[in-house]
C-alpha positions in Angstrom: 0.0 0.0 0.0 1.8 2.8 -1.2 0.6 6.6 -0.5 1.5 9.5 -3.0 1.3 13.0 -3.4 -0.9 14.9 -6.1 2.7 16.1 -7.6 4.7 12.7 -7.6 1.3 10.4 -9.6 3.0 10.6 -12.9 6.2 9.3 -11.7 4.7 6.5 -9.3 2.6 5.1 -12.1 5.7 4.8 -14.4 7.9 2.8 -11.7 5.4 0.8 -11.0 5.3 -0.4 -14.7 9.3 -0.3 -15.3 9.0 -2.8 -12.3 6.2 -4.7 -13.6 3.0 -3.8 -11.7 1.1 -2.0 -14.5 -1.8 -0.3 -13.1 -1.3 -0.5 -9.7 -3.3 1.5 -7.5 -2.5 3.7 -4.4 -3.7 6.1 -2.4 -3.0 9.9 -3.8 -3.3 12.6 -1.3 -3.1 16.4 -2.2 0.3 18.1 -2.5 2.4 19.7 -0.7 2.5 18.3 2.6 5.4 19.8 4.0 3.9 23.0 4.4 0.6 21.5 5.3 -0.8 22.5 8.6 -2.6 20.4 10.9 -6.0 20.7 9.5 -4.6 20.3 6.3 -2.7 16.9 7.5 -5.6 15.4 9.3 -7.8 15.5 6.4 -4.9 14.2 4.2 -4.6 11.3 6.5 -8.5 11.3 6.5 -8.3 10.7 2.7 -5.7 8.3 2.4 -7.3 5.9 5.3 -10.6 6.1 3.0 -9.1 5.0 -0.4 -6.7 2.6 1.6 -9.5 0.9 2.9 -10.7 0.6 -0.9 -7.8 -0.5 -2.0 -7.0 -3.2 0.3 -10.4 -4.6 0.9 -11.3 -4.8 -2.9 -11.3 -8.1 -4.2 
């Protein structure tokens, strides 16, 4: 389960074919984060938990 900013989904999708997982799926969160205060964080963490969730229950 892999968790990736809005800025960095581009380059995530392409390692993950190089490496031969076309199409995998992760959670994207909005970008950036280091200057992200807590409100911003919490929902962040809010929205990854929700697609994680997705993502590792589907099946």
């Amino acid at each position: 389960m892999a968790v990736m900013t809005t800025r960095f989904v581009s380059a995530a999708e392409l390692m993950s074919r190089v490496l031969g997982f076309p199409g995998y799926e992760f959670a994207v969160i909005p970008h950036p984060i280091s200057s992200a205060g807590d409100h911003a964080l919490r929902a962040a963490a809010g929205a990854a938990l929700q697609q994680a969730r997705r993502l590792l229950l589907a099946g």
